[in-house]
C-alpha positions in Angstrom: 8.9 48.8 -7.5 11.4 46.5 -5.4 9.2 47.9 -2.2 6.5 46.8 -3.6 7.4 43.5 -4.2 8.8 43.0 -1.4 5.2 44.3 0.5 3.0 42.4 -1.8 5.1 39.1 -1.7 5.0 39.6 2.5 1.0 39.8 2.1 0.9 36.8 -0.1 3.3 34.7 2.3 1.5 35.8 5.3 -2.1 35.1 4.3 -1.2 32.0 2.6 1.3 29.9 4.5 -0.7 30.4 8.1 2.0 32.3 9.4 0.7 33.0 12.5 3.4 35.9 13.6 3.9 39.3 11.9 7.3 38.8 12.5 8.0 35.7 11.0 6.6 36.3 7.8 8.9 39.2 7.6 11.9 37.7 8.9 11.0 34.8 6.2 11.1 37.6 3.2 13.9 40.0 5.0 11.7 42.5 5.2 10.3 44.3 8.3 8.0 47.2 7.1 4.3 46.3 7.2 1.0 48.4 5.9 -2.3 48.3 5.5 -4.6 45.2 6.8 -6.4 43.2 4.4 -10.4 42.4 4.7 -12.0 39.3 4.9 -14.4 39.3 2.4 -14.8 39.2 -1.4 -16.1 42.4 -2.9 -15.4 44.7 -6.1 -12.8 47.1 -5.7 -13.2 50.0 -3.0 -9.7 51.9 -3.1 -9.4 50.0 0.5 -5.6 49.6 -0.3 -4.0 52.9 0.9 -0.2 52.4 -0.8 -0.3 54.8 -3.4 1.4 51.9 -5.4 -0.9 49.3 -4.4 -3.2 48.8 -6.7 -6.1 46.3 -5.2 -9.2 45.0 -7.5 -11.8 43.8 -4.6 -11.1 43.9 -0.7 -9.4 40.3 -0.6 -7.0 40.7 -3.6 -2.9 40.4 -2.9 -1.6 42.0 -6.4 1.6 39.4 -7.6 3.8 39.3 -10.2 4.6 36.4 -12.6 7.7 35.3 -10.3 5.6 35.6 -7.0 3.2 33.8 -8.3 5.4 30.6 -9.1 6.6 31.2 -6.3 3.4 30.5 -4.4 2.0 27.9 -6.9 5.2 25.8 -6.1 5.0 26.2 -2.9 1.2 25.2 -2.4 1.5 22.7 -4.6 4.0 21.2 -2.7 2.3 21.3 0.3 -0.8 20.4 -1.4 0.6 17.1 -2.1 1.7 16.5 1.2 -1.5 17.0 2.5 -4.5 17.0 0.1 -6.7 18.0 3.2 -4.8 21.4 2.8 -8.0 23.3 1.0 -6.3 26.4 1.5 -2.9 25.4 -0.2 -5.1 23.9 -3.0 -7.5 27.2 -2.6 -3.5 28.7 -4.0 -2.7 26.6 -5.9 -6.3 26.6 -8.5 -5.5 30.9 -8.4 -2.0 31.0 -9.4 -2.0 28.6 -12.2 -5.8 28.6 -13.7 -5.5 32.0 -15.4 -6.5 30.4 -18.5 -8.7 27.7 -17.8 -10.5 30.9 -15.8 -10.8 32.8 -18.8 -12.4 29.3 -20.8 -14.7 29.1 -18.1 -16.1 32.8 -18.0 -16.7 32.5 -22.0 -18.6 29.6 -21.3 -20.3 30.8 -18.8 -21.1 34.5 -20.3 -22.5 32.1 -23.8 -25.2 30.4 -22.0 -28.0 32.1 -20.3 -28.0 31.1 -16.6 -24.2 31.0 -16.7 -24.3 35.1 -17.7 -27.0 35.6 -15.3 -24.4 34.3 -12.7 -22.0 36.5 -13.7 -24.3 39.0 -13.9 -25.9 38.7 -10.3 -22.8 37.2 -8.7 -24.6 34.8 -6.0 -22.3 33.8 -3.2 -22.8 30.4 -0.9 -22.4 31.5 2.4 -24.7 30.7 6.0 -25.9 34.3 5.8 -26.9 33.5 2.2 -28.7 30.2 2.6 -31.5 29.2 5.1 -30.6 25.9 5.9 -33.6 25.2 8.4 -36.0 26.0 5.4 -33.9 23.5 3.1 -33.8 21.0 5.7 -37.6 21.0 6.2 -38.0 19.9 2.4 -39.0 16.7 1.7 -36.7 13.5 1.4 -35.1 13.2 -2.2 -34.8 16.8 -3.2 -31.8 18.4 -3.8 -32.2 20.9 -1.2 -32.7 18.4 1.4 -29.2 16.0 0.0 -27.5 19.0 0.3 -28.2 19.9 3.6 -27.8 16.3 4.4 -24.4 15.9 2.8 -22.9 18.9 4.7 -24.1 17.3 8.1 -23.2 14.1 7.2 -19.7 15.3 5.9 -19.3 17.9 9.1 -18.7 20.1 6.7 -20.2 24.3 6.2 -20.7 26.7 3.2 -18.2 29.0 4.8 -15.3 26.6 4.7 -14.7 28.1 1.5 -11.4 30.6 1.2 -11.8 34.0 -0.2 -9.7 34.5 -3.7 -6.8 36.5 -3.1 -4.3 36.3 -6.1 -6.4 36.7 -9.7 -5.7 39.5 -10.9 -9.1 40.1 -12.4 -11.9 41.2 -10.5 -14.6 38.8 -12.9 -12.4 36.2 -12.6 -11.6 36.1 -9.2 -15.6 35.6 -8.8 -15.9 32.8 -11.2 -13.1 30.8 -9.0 -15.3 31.7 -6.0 -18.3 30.5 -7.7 -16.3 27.0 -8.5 -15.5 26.9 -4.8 -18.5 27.5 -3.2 -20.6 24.7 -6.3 -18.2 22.2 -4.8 -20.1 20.9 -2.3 -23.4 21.0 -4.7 -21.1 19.0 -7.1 -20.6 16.5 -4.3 -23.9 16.2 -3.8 -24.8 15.6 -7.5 -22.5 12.9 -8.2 -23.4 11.0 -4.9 -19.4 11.2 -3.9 -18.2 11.5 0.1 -15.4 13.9 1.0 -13.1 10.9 1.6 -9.8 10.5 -0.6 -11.8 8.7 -2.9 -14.5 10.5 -3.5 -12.5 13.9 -3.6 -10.3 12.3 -6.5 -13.4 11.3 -8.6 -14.8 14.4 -8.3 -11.9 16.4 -9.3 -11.8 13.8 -12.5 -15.3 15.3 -12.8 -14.5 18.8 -12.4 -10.9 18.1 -14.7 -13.1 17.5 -17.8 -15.1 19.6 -16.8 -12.9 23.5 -16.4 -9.6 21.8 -17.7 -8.2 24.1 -14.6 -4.4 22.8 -13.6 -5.2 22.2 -9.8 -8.0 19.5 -11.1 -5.9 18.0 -13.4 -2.8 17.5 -10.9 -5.7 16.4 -8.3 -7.1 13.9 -10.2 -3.5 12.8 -11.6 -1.8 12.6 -8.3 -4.7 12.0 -6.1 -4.6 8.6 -6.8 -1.2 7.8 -5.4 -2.5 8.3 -1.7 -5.1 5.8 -1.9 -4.8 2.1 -0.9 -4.6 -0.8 -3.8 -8.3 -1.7 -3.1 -9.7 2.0 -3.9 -7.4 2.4 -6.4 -9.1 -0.8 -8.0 -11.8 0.8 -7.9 -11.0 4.3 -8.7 -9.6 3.3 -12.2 -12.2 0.6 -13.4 -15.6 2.2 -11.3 -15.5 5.9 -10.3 -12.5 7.1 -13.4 -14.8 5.9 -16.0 -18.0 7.2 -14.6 -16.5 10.7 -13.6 -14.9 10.8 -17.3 -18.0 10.6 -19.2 -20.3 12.3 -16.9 -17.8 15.3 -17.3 -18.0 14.9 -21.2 -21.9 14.9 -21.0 -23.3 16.4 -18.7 -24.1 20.1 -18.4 -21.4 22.5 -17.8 -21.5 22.5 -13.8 -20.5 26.6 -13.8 -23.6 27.5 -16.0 -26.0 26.0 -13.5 -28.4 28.3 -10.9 -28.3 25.9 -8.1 -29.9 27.8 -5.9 -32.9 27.8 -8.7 -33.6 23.8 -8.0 -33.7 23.4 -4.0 -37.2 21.6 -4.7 -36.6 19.5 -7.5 -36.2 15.8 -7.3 -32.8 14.7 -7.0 -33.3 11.7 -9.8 -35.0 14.8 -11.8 -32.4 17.1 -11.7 -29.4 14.5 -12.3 -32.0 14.0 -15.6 -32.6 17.1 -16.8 -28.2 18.2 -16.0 -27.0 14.9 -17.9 -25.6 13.4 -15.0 -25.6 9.5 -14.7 -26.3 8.8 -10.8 -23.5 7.3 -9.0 -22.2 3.3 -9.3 -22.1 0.7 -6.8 -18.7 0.7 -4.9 
């Protein structure tokens, strides 16, 4: 069991911290047997993991222990704060401490129809998913058409996104790659940029929203990186705003974007319970 630890905590530190040298992760854990190469992409589990100890629940999943992971949730965290532009030391962070916010938002989501077809049909947002010429070509106003405007606008892709690697259950591990890969249509919804401001509304949003820890400490700590003029108007505009749009609006999880490309923008804020966004 202490091999395994040691194996499974080398796999976590390696894949997590950028380490970009075999060695160095091992020299970092005093360890310098290495086995079996992880996959890239999110899928139930295949018995891909040859240790007979090993016990792997999709292709991307790093088995941890409790200690291991507080050991990576401080750590990300840390770094997190340093650098809030750090999505994949947030992408750690949300995985090793939102167990039970996860669970929450599964039982929400399995309650209401189009959140348990989700489950059900698992529908990933990815560029070989999505034709973005096609949503492009739709007309001016429609959600389809704001998103693909807000990711060019934003330079930012559908595949950013990093694959789950420490839940330690394979459902859940999808809903926290569903709340990933929503983001950007959460963005889009509440009219917010990617800048510090904006991302700090949104996870206000998003706090009220999945109660998950890595919101909360986003939206709580967020704040202390911005400049006395935003945070002006973060706490009497955009905290307000986020805070009951959160409490009203549809739960974000249970919604089948991909159902609404077409609809009105103004229309589908409607019909979600979303106010649009305020003036800033």
């Amino acid at each position: 069991m202490a091999a395994l630890s040691r194996k499974t905590l080398l796999r976590a530190v390696r894949s997590s911290f950028g380490l970009s040298k075999l060695s160095a992760a091992q020299d970092f854990l005093g360890h310098r047997r290495w086995r079996s190469q992880r996959p890239e992409s999110f899928t139930p589990k295949d018995g891909y993991y040859d240790d007979e100890c090993y016990s792997a629940l999709y292709k991307t999943h790093i088995p941890t222990n409790p200690l291991q992971k507080g050991l990576l949730a401080v750590g990300a965290g840390v770094m997190a704060l340093w650098d809030p532009y750090r999505h994949d030391m947030v992408a750690v962070l949300g995985e090793t401490t939102g167990h039970l916010a996860l669970q929450r938002i599964r039982e929400r989501m399995r309650n209401d129809p189009e959140g348990n077809q989700i489950l059900q049909e698992r529908p990933r947002i990815r560029l070989t998913t999505l034709d973005l010429t096609r949503l492009n070509a739709l007309p001016d106003g429609t959600f389809g058409k704001e998103y693909v405007q807000f990711l060019n606008v934003h330079k930012v892709t559908p595949d950013s996104r990093a694959e789950v690697k420490f839940v330690d259950d394979e459902e859940l591990a999808y809903v926290i790659q569903r709340y990933r890969e929503v983001h950007d249509f959460v963005h889009t919804l509440l009219g917010m940029p990617t800048n510090m401001l904006g991302e700090v509304a949104v996870k206000w949003f998003e706090a009220v929203q999945t109660r998950l820890p890595m919101c909360i400490l986003g939206a709580a700590l967020g704040p202390l990186r911005l400049s006395a003029r935003r945070l002006q108007i973060l706490t009497t505009t955009l905290v307000p705003w986020a805070l009951t749009n959160g409490r009203n609006a549809t739960f974000m999880m249970n919604v089948y974007y991909e159902r609404y490309w077409e609809m009105d923008m103004e229309s589908l804020r409607e019909q979600l319970g979303l106010m649009p966004p305020p003036t800033f």
